[in-house]
DOGU-598917 format. One record per residue: x, y, z of N, C-alpha, C, CB in turn. Coordinates in steps of 0.05 Angstrom, whole numbers, plus 5000, padded with zeros to 4 digits. Glycine has a CB too. Layout:
> X;Y;Z;X;Y;Z;X;Y;Z;X;Y;Z
...
This chain:
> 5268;6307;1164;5258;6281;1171;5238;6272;1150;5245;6281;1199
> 5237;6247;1143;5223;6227;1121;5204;6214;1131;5239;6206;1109
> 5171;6219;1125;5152;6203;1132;5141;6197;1115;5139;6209;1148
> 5130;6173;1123;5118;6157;1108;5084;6150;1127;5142;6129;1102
> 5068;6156;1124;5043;6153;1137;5025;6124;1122;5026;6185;1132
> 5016;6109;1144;4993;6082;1129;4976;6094;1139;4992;6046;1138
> 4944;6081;1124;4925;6087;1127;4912;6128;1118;4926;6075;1154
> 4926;6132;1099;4931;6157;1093;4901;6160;1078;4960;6162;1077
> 4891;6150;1068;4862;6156;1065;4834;6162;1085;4857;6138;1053
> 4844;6154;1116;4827;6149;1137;4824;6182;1144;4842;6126;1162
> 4805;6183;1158;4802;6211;1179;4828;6211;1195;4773;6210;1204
> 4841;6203;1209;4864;6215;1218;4891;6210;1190;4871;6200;1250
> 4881;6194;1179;4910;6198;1162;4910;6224;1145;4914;6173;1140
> 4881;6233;1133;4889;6258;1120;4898;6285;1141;4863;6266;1103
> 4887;6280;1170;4898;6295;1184;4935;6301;1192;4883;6289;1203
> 4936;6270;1197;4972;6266;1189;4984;6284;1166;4978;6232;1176
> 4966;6276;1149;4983;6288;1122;4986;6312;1122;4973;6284;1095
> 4962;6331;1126;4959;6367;1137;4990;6364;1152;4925;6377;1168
> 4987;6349;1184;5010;6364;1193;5040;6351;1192;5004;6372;1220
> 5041;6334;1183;5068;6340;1169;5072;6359;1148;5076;6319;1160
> 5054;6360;1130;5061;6378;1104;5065;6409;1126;5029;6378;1073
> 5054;6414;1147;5054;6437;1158;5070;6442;1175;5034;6442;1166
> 5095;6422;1177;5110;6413;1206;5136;6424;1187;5109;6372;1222
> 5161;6440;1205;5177;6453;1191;5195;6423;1197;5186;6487;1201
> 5218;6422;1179;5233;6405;1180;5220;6383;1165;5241;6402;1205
> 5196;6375;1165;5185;6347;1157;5178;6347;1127;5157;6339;1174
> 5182;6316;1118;5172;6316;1090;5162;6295;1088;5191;6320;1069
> 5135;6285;1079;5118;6266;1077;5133;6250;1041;5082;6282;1079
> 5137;6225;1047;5148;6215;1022;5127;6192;1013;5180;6203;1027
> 5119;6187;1028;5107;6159;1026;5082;6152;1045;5130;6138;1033
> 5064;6149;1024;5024;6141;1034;5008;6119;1020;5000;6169;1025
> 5008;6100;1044;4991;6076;1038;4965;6074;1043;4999;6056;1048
> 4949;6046;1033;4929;6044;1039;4921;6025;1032;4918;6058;1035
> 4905;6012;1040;4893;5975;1040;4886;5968;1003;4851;5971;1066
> 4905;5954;1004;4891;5940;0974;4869;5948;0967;4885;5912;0972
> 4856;5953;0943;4835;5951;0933;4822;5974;0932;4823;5934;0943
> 4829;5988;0962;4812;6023;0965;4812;6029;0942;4826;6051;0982
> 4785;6053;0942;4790;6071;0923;4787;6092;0922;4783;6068;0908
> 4814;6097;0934;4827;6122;0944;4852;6108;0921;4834;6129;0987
> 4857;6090;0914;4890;6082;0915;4894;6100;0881;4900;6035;0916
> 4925;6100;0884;4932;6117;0866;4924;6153;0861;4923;6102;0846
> 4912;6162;0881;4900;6191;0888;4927;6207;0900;4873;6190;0914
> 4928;6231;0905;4951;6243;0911;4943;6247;0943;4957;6271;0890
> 4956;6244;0957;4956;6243;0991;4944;6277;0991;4995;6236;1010
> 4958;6302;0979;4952;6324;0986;4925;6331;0981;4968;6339;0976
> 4907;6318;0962;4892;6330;0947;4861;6315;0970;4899;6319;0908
> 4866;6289;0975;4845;6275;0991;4853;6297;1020;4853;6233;0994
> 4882;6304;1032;4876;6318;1048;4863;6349;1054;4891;6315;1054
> 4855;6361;1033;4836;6385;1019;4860;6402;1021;4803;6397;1036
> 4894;6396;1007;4906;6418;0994;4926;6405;0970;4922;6437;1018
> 4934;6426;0975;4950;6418;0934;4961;6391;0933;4984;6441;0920
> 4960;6381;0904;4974;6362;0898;5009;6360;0914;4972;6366;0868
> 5017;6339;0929;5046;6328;0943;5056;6322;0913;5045;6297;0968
> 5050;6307;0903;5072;6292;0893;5068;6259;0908;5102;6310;0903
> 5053;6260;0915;5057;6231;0940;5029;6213;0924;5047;6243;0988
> 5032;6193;0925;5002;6181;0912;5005;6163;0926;4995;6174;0880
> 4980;6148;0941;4968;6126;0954;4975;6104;0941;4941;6126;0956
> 4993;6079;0955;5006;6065;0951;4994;6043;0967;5030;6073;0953
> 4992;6015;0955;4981;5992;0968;5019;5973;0977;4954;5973;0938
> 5025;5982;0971;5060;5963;0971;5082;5978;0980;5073;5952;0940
> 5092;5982;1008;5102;5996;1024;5135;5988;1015;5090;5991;1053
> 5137;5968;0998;5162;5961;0992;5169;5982;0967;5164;5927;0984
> 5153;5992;0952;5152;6015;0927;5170;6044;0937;5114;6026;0922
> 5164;6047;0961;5162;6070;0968;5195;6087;0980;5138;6067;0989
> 5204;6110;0979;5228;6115;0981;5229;6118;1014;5236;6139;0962
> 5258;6120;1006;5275;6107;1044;5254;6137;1058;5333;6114;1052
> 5261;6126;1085;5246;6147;1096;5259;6138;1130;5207;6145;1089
> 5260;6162;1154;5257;6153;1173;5246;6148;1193;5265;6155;1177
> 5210;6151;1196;5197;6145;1206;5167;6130;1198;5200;6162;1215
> 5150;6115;1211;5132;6109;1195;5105;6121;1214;5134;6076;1186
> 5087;6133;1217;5068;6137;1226;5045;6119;1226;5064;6157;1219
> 5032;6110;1240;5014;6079;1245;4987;6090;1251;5025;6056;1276
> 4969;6098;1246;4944;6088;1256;4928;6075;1242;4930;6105;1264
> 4926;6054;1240;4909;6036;1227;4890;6014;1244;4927;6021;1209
> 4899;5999;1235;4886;5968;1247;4905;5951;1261;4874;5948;1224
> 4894;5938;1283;4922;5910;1293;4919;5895;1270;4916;5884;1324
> 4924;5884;1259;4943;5866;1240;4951;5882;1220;4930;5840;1227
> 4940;5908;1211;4952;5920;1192;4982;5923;1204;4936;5946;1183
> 4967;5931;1232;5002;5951;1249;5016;5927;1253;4999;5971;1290
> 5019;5900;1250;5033;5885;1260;5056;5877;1229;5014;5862;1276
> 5038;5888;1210;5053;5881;1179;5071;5912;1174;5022;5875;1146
> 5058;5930;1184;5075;5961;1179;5099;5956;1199;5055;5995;1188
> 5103;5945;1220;5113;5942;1241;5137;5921;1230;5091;5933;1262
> 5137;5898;1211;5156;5893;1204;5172;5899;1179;5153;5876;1207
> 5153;5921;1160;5171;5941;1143;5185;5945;1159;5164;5965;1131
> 5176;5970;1176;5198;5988;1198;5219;5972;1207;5184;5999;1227
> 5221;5944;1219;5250;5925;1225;5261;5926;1206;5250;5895;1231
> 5254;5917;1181;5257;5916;1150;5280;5940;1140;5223;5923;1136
> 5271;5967;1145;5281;5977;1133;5293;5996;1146;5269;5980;1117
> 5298;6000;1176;5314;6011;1201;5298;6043;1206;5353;6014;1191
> 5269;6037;1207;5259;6070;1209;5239;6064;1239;5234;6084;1173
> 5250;6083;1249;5229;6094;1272;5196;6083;1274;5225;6127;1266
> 5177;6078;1293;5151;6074;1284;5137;6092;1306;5141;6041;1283
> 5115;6110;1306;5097;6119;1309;5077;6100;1315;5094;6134;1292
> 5061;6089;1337;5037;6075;1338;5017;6088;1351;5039;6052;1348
> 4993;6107;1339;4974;6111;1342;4954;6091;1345;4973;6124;1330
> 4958;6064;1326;4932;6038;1333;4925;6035;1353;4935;6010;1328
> 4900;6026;1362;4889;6017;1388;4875;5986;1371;4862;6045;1406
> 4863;5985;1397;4841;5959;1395;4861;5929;1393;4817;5962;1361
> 4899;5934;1401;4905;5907;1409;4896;5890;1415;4914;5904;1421
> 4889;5859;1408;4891;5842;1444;4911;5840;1458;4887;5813;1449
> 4918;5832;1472;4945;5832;1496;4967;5811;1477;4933;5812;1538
> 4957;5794;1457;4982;5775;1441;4985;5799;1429;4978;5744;1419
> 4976;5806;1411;4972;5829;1383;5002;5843;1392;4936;5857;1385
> 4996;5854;1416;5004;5870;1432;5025;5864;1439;4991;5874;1447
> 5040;5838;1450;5060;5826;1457;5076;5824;1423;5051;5798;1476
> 5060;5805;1405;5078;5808;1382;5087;5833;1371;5067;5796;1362
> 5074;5853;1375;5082;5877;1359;5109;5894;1378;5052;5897;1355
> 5107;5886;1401;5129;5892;1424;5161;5874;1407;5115;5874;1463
> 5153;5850;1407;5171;5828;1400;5180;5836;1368;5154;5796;1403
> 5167;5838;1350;5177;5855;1326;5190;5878;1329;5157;5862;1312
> 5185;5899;1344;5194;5923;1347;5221;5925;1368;5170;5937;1357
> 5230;5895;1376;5243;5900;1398;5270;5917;1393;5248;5874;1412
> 5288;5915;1373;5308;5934;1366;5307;5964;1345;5325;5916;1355
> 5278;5970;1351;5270;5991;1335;5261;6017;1355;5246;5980;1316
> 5262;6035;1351;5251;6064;1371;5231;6069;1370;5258;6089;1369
> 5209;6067;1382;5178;6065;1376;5170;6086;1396;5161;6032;1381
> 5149;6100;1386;5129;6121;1411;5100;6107;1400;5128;6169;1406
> 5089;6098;1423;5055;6079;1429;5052;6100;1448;5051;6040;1445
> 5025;6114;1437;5001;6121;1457;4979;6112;1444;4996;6152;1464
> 4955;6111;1471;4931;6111;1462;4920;6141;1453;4916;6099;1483
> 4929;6156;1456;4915;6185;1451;4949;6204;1448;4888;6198;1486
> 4951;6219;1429;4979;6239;1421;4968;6260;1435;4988;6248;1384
> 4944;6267;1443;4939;6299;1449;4955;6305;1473;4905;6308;1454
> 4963;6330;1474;4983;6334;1491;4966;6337;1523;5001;6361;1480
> 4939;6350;1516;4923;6353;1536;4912;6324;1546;4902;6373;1527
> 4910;6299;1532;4904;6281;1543;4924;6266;1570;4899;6267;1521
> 4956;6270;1551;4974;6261;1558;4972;6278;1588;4996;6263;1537
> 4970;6300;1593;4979;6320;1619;4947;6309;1642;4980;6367;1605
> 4925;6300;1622;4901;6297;1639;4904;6264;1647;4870;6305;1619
> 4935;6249;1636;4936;6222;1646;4948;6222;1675;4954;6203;1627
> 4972;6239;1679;4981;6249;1699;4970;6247;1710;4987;6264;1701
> 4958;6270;1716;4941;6289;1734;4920;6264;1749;4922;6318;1711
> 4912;6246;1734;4892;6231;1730;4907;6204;1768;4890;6216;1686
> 4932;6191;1747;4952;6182;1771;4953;6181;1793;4968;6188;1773
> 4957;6215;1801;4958;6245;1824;4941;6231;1839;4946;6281;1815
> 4919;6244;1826;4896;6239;1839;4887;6222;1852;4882;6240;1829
> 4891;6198;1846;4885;6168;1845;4905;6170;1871;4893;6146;1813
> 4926;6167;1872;4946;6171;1898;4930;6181;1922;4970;6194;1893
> 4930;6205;1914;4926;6217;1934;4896;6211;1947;4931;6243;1927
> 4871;6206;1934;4841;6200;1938;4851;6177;1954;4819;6195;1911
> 4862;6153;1937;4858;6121;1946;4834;6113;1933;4854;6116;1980
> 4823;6091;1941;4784;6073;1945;4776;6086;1960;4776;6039;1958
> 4772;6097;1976;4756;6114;1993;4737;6129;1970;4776;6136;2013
> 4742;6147;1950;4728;6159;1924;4721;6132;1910;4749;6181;1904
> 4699;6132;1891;4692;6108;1876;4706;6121;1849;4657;6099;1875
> 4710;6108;1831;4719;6114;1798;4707;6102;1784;4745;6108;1789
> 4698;6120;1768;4686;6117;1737;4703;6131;1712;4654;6133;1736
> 4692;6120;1694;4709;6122;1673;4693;6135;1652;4722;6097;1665
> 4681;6156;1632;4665;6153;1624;4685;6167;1595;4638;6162;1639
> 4675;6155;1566;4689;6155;1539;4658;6157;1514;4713;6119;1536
> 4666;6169;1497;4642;6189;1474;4656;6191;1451;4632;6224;1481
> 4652;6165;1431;4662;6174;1401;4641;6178;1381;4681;6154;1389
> 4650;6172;1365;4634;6171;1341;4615;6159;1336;4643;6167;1324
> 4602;6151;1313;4587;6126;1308;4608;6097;1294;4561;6136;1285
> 4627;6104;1284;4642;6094;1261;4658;6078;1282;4658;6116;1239
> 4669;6091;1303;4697;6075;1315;4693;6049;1323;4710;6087;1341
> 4703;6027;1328;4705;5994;1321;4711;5993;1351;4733;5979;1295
> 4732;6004;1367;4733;5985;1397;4717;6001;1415;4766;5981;1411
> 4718;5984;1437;4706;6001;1464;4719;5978;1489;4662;6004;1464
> 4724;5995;1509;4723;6028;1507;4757;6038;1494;4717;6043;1547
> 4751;6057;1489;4779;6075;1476;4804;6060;1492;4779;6115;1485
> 4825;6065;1474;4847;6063;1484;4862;6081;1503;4857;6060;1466
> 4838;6108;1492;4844;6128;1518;4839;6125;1544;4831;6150;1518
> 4811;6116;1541;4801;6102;1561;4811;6085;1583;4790;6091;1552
> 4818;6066;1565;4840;6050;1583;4859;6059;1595;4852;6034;1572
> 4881;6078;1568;4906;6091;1584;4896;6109;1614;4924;6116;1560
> 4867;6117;1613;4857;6131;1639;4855;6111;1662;4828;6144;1634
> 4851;6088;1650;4848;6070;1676;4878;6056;1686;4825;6043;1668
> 4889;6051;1663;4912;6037;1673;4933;6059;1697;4930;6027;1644
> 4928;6097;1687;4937;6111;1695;4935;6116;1724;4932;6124;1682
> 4899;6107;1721;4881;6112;1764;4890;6086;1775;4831;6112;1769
> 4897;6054;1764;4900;6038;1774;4936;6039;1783;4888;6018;1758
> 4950;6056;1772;4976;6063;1778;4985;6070;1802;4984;6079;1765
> 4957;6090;1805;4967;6117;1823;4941;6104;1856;4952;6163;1797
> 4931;6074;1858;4924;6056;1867;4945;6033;1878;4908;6050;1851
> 4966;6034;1855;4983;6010;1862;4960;5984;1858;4996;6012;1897
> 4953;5987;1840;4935;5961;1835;4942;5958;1805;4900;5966;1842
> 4932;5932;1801;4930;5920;1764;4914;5932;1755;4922;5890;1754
> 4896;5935;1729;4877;5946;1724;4866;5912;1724;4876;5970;1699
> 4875;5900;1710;4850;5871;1705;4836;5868;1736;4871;5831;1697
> 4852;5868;1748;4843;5862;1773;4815;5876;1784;4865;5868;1790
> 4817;5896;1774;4788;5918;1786;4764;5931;1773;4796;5943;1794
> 4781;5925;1742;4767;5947;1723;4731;5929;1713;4795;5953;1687
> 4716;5939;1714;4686;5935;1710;4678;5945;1679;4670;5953;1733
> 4677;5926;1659;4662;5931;1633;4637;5947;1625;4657;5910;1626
> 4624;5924;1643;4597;5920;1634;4576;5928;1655;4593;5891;1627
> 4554;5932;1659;4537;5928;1688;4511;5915;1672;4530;5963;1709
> 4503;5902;1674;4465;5891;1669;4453;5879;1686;4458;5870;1647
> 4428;5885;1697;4412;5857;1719;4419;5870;1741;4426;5818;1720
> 4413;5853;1755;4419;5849;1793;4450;5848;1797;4404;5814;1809
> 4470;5865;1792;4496;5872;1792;4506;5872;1826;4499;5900;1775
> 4485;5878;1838;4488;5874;1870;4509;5898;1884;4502;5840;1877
> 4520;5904;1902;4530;5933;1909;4564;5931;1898;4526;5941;1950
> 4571;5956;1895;4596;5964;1876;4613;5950;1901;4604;6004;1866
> 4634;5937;1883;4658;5935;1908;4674;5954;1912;4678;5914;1905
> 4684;5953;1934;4710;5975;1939;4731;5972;1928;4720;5977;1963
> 4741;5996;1907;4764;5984;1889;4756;5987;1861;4770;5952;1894
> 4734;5988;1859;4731;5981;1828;4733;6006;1809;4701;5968;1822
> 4734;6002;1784;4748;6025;1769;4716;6017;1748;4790;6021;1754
> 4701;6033;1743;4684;6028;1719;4684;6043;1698;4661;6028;1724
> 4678;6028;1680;4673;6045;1648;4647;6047;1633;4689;6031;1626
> 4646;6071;1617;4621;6072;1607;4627;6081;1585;4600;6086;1620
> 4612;6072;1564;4618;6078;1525;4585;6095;1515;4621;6033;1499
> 4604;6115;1502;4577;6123;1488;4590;6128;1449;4561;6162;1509
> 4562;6114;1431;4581;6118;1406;4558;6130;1392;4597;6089;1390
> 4562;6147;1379;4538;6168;1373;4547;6188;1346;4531;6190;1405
> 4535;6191;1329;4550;6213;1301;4573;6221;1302;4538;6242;1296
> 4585;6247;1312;4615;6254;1299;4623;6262;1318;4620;6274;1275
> 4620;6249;1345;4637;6259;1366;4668;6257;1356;4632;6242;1392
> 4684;6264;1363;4715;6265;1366;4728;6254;1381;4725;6284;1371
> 4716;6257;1407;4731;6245;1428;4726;6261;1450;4759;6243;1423
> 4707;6253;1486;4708;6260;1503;4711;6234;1524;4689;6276;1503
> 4731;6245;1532;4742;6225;1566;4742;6233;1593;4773;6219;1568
> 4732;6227;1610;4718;6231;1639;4724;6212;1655;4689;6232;1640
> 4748;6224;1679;4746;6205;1705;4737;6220;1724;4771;6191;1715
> 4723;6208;1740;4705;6214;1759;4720;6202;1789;4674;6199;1749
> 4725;6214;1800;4735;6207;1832;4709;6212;1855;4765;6232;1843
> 4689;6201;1861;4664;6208;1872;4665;6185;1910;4633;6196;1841
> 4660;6214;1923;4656;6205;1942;4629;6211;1958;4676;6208;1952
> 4618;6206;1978;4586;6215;1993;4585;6245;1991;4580;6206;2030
> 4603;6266;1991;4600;6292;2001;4615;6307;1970;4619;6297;2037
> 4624;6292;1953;4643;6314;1933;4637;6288;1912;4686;6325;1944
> 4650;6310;1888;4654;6288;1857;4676;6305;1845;4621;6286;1829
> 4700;6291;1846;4725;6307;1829;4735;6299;1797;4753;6304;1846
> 4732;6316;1780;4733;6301;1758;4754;6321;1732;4699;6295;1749
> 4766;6294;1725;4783;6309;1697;4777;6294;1678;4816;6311;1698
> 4764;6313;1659;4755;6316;1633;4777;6327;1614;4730;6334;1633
> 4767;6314;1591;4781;6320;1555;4770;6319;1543;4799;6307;1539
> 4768;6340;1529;4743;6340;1500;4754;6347;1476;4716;6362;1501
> 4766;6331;1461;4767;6343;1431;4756;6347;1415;4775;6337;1420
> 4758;6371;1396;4735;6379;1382;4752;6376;1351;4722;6413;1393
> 4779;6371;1349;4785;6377;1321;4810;6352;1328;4794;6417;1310
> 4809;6326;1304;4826;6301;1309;4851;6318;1302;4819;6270;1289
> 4850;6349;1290;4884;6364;1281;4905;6349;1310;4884;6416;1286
> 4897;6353;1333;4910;6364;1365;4915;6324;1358;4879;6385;1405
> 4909;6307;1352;4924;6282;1356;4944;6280;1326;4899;6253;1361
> 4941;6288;1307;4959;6291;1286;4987;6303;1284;4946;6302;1271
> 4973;6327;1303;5004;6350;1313;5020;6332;1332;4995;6385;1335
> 5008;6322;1358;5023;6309;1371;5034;6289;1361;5015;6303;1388
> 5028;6275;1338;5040;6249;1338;5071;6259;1317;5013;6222;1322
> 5061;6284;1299;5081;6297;1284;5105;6302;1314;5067;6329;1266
> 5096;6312;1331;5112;6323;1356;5132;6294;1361;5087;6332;1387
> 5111;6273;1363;5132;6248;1372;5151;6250;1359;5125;6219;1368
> 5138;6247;1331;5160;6241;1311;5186;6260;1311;5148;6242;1282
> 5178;6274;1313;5210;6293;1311;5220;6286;1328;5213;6325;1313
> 5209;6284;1364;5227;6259;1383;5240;6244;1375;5215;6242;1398
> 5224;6235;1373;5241;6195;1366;5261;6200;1341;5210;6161;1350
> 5268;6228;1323;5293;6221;1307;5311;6218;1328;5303;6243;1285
> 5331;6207;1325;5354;6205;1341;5352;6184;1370;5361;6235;1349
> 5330;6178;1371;5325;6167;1394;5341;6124;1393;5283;6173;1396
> 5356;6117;1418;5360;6093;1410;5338;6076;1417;5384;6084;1420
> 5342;6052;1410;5320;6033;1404;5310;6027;1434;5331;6006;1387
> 5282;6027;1432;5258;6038;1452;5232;6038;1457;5256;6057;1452
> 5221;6026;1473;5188;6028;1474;5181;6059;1489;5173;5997;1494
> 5181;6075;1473;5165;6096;1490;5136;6109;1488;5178;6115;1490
> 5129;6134;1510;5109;6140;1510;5100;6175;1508;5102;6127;1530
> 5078;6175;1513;5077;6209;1505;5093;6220;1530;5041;6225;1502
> 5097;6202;1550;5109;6225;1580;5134;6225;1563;5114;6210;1624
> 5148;6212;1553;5180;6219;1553;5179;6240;1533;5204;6192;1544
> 5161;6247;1505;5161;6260;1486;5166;6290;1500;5137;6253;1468
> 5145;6296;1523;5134;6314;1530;5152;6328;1568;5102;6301;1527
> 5161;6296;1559;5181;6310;1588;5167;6309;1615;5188;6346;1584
> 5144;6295;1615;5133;6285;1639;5147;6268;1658;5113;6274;1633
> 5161;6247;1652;5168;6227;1667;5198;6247;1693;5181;6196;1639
C-alpha cells in the first residue's frame, strides 16, 4: 500500500512517517507541507529522527507519485484542498483533522462523497473502545447521573474542546437518545444559576506538552463513575491511523469510523 502523508513536518506527521515506515506492507511515497515552511525540500525520514526515505517535503501534491491512500491531519481548509486531490486522483483518505465547522464539515462530506474515507476525532484504539463503553454507560445511567466532560492538551493546540472531546459527548448524547447541540454546555461564568437536568458539560485545560487526557464523568449524590484516557506518546494515534489505512484498502466508497476499522459496530 502507497502513502502519501500532508502536514508531514507537524508533531503527528513525523509520527505518521515512523509508522508507516514501520508498518509491514506500507510504503510512504509522498510528504507535503504548506508553502513556504522551512522544513520544505528536507527528507521526511530524517525530520522523523531516522534515515534518509528517499521522500522529500513537497509543497505541490500534484508532483508526487500515484499512491493509494492519503493520510490528513492538518488544518480545515488545508483538509478540504487534500480532500480534492484524493477525488482527483481515486485514493482512499484518512482524516485525522479536527476543528471543522459543521459547513467545513458538510463540504468535505460532499467532496468525498464517491471516495472511501475513515474520520475520527482520536485513531487510538483505547479511545475508540473508551467511546463505546462511554455510550453503555450513558444508556444504562440515563440524567439521573450528571455528565461532565473534562479534556488536557498542550499549550500549542488551536481548538477547544478536542474533537475527542466531542466524539465523547456526541457518544454520551447517543447512549441518551438526545442531540448533543441540544444539551451540551461550553462555557460556565457569573450567576450560571442551578445545572439543568440533561446537560452534558465540558471543561478545557491547555498547558505545556500534555498529549492528550479525556474524562467523562457520570456523577450522581452517592457515586462518581468515570472513564478516562491518557496518552502519553502521539505513536498510539499514528499506529491507529496506519491501522485504518490498511482497512480502507479495498474498502468501497464510504464515510467511515474507527468502530468499523476495529470491528465494534
Amino acid at each position: 500500500m502507497r502513502v502519501i502523508i500532508t502536514g508531514a513536518s507537524g508533531r503527528m506527521g513525523r509520527m505518521l512517517v515512523r509508522a508507516v515506515t514501520e508498518a509491514d506492507g506500507v510504503q510512504l511515497v509522498g510528504a507535503t507541507e504548506r508553502a513556504g515552511s522551512e522544513w520544505m525540500g528536507r527528507d521526511a525520514g530524517e525530520l522523523a529522527g531516522m534515515d534518509a526515505l528517499g521522500v522529500v517535503l513537497s509543497d505541490d501534491l500534484s508532483a508526487l507519485p500515484a499512491a493509494d491512500v492519503l493520510i490528513d491531519f492538518t488544518a480545515p481548509e488545508a483538509c478540504l484542498a487534500h480532500a480534492r486531490y484524493v477525488v482527483q486522483n481515486g485514493l482512499g483518505m484518512i482524516v485525522g483533522t479536527t476543528g471543522h465547522t459543521p459547513e467545513q464539515l458538510q463540504e468535505l462530506r460532499d467532496i468525498l462523497s464517491a471516495s472511501p474515507v475513515v474520520m475520527a476525532a482520536n485513531f487510538s484504539v483505547g479511545v475508540n473502545l473508551a467511546l463505546q463503553l462511554i455510550e453503555q454507560a450513558a444508556g444504562v445511567l440515563g440524567d439521573d447521573y450528571d455528565a461532565e466532560i473534562f479534556e488536557a492538551h498542550h499549550k500549542h493546540k488551536v481548538d477547544a474542546p478536542s474533537g475527542t472531546a466531542l466524539a465523547m459527548g456526541r457518544s454520551l448524547a447517543a447512549g441518551r437518545d438526545v442531540d448533543l447541540d441540544d444539551v451540551a454546555v461550553y462555557a460556565r461564568e457569573g450567576i450560571t444559576g442551578a445545572r439543568k437536568a440533561g446537560d452534558i458539560g465540558f471543561s478545557v485545560m491547555r498547558a505545556g506538552a500534555i498529549v492528550g487526557e479525556h474524562k467523562a464523568m457520570f456523577v450522581a449524590d452517592e457515586e462518581r463513575i468515570e472513564i478516562n484516557h491518557v496518552a502519553t506518546d502521539r505513536s498510539v494515534f499514528a499506529r491507529g491511523a496506519v491501522r485504518a489505512a490498511r482497512w480502507l484498502q479495498g474498502q468501497s466508497a464510504g464515510w467511515y469510523g474507527m468502530r468499523e476499522v476495529l470491528g465494534l459496530d
